[in-house]
N, C-alpha and C positions, 0 to 999 in steps of 0.2 A: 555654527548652529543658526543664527540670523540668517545668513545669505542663505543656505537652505532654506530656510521657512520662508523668504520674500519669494525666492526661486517658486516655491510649490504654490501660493497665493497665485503667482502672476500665470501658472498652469489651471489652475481652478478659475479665475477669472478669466482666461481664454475660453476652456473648455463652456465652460457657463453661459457664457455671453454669444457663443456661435448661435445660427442659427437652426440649425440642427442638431440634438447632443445625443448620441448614440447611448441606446437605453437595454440595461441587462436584463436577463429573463425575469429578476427579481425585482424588477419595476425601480433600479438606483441608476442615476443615471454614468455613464464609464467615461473613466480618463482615459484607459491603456484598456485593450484587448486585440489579443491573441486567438490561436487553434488552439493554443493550451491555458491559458489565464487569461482572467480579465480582472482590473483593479476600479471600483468605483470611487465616485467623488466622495461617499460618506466614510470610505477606507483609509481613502488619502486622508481624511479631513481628522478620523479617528488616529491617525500616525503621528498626526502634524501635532494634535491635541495632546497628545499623552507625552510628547518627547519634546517639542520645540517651541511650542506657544506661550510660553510663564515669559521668559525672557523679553520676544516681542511685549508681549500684553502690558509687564510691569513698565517697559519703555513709552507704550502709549500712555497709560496711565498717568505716569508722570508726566510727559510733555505740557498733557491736557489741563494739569494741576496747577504747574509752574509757567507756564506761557501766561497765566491769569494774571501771576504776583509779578512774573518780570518780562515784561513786554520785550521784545527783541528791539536794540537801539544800536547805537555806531559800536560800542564800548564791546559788546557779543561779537559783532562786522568784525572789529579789529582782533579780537581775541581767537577767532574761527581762522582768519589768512596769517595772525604768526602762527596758528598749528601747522596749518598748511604748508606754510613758508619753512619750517621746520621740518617736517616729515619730508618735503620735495627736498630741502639737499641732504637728510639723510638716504635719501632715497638714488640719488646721481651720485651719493659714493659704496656705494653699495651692488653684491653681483644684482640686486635685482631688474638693476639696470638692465642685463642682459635677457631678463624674462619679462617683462611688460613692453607694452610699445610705448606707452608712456605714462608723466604719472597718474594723468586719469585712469589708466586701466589699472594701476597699481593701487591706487590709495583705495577705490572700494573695497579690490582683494583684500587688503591691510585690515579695514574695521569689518570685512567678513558683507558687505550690502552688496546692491548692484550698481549705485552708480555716484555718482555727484554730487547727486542734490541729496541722496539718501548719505552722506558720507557730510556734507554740511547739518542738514538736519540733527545727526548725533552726536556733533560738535556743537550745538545749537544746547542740545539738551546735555550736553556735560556741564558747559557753561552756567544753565541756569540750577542745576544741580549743586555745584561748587558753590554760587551766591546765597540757595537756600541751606547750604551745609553752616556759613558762615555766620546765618540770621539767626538760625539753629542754636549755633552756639554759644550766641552772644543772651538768648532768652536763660541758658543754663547757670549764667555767673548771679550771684546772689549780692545783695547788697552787703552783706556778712565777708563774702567773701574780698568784695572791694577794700571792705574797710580793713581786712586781712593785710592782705597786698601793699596797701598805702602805708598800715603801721611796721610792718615788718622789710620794706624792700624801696619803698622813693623816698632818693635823697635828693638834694640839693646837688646842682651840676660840680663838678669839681674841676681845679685848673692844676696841669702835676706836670711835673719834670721827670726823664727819668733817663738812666744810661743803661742799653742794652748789651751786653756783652752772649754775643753769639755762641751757640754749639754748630763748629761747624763742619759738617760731615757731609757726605754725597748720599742723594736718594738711595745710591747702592748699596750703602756702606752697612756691615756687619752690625746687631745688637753691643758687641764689644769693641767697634769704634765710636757707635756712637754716645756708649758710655765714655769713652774715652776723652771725646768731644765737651760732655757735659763735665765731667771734672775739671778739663784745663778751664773753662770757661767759667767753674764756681769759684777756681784760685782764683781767677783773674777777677772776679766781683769783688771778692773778700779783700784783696789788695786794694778797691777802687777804695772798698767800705772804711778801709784803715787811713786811706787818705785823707777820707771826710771827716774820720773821727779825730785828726789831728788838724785838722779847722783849713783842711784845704776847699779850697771853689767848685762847688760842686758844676756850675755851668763850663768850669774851666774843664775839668775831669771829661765833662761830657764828650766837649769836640775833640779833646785827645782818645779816650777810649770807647767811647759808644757806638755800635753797629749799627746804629737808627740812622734812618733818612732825616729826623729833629736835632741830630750832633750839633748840626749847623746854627742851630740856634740854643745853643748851651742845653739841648734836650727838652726845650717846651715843646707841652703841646697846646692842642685844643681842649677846650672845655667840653669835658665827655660825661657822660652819667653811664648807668647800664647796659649794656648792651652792645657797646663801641667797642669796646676793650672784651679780650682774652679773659675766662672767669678768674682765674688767678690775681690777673693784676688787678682787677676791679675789686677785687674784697681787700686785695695788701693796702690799695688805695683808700677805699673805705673808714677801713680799719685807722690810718693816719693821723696825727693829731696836725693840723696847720704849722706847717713851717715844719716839723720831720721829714726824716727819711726812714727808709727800712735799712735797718740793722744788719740782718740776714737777705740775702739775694732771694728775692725770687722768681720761682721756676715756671717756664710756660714752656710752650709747644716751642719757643724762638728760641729758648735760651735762657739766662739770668738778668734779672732785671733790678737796679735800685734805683728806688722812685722816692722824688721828692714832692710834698703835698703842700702846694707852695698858697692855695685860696678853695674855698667852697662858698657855694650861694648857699641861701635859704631854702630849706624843702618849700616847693609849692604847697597849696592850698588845695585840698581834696578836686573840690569844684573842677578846678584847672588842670587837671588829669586823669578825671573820672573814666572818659571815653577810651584814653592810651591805654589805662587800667583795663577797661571790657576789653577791649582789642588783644592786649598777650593773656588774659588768662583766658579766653573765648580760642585763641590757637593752643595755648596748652590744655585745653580738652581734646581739641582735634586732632593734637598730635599724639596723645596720648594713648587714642584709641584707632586702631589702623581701621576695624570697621567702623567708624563715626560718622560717616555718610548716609553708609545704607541704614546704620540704624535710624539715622535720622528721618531718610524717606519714610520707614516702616511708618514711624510717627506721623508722617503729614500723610499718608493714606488711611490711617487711621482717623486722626482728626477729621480728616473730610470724608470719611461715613463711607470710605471704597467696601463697596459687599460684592465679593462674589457670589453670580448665582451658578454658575457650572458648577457642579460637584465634583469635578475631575480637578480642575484650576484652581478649586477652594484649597483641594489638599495638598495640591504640588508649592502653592502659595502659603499655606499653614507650614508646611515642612520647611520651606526656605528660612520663614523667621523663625520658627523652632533650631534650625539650627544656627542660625546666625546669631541668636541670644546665647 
């Protein structure tokens, strides 16, 4: 739809700009005529307007918004050629290798423009699109909700031991192998659990049974908090009292796991993690809501007082956020 509409603009501004522009009986001046038809510029322009222009228009719109708040710098520069850099060797394994001469002619094809600079331009503007989605929804977290977060969810770093005992089956494998898999591997924990429960070493245990690349060091790891770890293990670890194990194996996406919770720091201080805090609940709004972009723009053309005066464009524009809410 773009590449059309840039197509018909760069027709209109030829036809426009000649020095002479062949003029219909009805005083408009013509793009196309025939023995049998003639199309004028106010035709074209009424086509262009009723089917293809919101899209253009909302693109300009924004550009002209967000160009304000985020000036183009190296960090856009580099953000723009890993796309580039990306699409072009998707591009050299692909048949379309065989249909472009190269990827300049391809990549406009691709975002639908005509050329280069129009194909950096709306990488330009996705970019600053994405930074204002982020500012967006960092204004949406409430200090209620910080204080949410902080009482319910940050702890203090933790330092744990643990022996993993694998399910191990092949990506191919049946649902009834790979149950098959997960039972010998809950025997095999339950045996490790019975060993510890009769006062054997749990680091000794490790390097004899544990599928972890940590065997090596009697199953330490690093000092992790949230988000390092699988959600399983991070809540059994949680859960732990210092110097415990878990009892019962548990179950991740690897396998069975008993973990030993061998130190924990001190929760931080609000202060000291305010920002981490805005930071995951600012993306879990964003991921929450697949349209959370566009809603967002809605709101920043709004805040800045965008009025349409076409009456055609009001309502093709009214109906877009009508439906998009």
């Amino acid at each position: 739809m773009k590449k059309l509409l840039i197509c018909m603009c760069m027709v209109l501004l030829l036809v426009t700009s000649c020095g002479k522009v062949p003029v219909l009986k009805n005083g408009e001046e013509a793009v196309i005529t025939s023995d049998k038809t003639n199309i004028s510029v106010n035709e074209l322009y009424q086509e262009m307007k009723n089917n293809y222009a919101l899209a253009t228009l909302i693109d300009m719109i924004d550009m002209k918004l967000l160009e304000q708040e985020y000036p183009s710098d190296d960090e856009e520069k580099d953000y723009i050629e890993a796309q580039l850099e990306e699409l072009e060797h998707s591009y050299k394994n692909s048949y379309y290798v065989n249909y472009y001469a190269s990827f300049n002619t391809f990549a406009p094809a691709y975002f639908g423009v005509t050329d280069m600079d129009a194909v950096n331009k709306l990488l330009a503007l996705q970019y600053k699109r994405s930074l204002y989605e982020e500012d967006y929804a960092r204004t949406l977290v409430t200090d209620k909700d910080i204080q949410k977060y902080y009482d319910d969810k940050v702890i203090g770093d933790i330092k744990a031991s643990h022996i993993l005992i694998k399910a191990d089956f092949e990506d191919t494998a049946t649902d009834e192998e790979k149950e098959k898999a997960y039972e010998e591997a809950l025997k095999t924990a339950k045996e490790v659990i019975a060993k510890l429960n009769n006062g054997e070493d749990f680091a000794t245990l490790a390097k004899e049974y544990s599928d972890d690349g940590s065997k090596d060091k009697g199953g330490e790891l690093d000092w992790f908090n949230r988000g390092k770890m699988v959600e399983e293990f991070e809540e059994a670890a949680i859960k732990l009292e210092k110097g415990k194990y878990t009892t019962e194996p548990v179950k991740t996406q690897y396998g069975y796991h008993i973990i030993l919770k061998m130190d924990q720091r001190d929760k931080p201080e609000l202060k000291d993690v305010k920002e981490e805090i805005i930071d995951i609940l600012s993306e879990e709004k964003m991921d929450a809501d697949e349209n959370f972009q566009v809603k967002a723009l809605i709101q920043l053309r709004k805040d800045k007082g965008i009025t349409f005066e076409d009456d055609t464009l009001k309502k093709q524009y009214d109906n877009y956020v009508s439906n998009i809410k």
